[in-house]
C-alpha positions, 0 to 999 in steps of 0.5 A, spaced: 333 564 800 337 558 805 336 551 804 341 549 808 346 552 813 351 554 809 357 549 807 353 544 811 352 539 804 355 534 801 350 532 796 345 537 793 340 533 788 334 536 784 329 532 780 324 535 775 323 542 779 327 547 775 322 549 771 318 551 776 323 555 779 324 559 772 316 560 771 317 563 779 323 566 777 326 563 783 332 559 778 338 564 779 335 564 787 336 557 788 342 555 784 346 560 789 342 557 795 344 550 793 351 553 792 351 556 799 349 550 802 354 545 798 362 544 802 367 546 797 367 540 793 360 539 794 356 535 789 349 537 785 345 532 781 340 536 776 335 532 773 330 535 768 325 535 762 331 536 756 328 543 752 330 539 744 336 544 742 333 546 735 328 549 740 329 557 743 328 557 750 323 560 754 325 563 760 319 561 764 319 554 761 312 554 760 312 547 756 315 544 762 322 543 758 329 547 759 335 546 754 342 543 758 344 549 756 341 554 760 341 548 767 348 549 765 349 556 765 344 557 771 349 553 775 355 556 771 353 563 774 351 561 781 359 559 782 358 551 779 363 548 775 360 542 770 363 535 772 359 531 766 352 528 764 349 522 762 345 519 758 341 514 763 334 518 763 334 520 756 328 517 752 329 518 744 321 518 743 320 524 748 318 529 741 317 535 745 312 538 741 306 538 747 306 540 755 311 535 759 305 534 763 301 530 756 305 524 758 305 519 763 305 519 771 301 526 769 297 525 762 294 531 763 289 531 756 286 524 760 284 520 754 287 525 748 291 522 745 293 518 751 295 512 747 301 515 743 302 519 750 303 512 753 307 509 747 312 516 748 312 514 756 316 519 761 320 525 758 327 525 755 330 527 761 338 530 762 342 528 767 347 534 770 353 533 775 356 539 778 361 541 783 363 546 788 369 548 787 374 546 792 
């Protein structure tokens, strides 16, 4: 798998895809392919729907959320180092016991629950920065 000519990118950013690439058990595949593509010192940016930690990690991530832990070995594994996080996209009303897509934009059950699901808004996202090791 390529998404760039390799050593072609100086900035990588993904937002809310990789739990798709886990149900097609693509992860590892893209994580190198960012890897690849990134110049050394290169940076990635993952955004995705955060798994709650009390929660075991489904490895197909059915329900939409990954645990930080998993983003972070997934890029760990793929050769990245771990700069830091932010908490900017949290949302500490995201109880994460319904599909990702229950909430807004999506509000997949229509009108179920809509309210409590718009009360909820978009869902508690973590922000990861990882570097390419020069």
């Amino acid at each position: 798998m390529q998404i760039a000519p390799d050593g072609s990118a100086d900035r990588v950013v993904t937002f809310r895809n990789v739990h798709n690439w886990m149900k097609s058990e693509q992860a590892a595949a893209v994580f190198s392919a960012m890897y690849k593509a990134l110049k050394p010192g290169g940076i990635l940016g993952v955004v995705e729907h955060r798994n709650s930690t009390l929660k075991p990690q489904d490895t197909k991530a059915e329900s939409g959320y990954v645990s930080e832990d998993y983003v972070i070995a997934l890029a760990r594994n793929a050769g990245f180092e771990f700069l830091e996080k932010s908490e900017i996209n949290a949302n500490s009303k995201d109880t994460k016991d319904y599909p990702v897509w229950a909430l807004p934009p999506s509000l997949a059950f229509k009108d179920k629950d809509r309210n409590k699901y718009l009360a909820i808004g978009e869902s508690d996202r973590m922000t990861i920065k990882f570097i390419k090791p020069e």
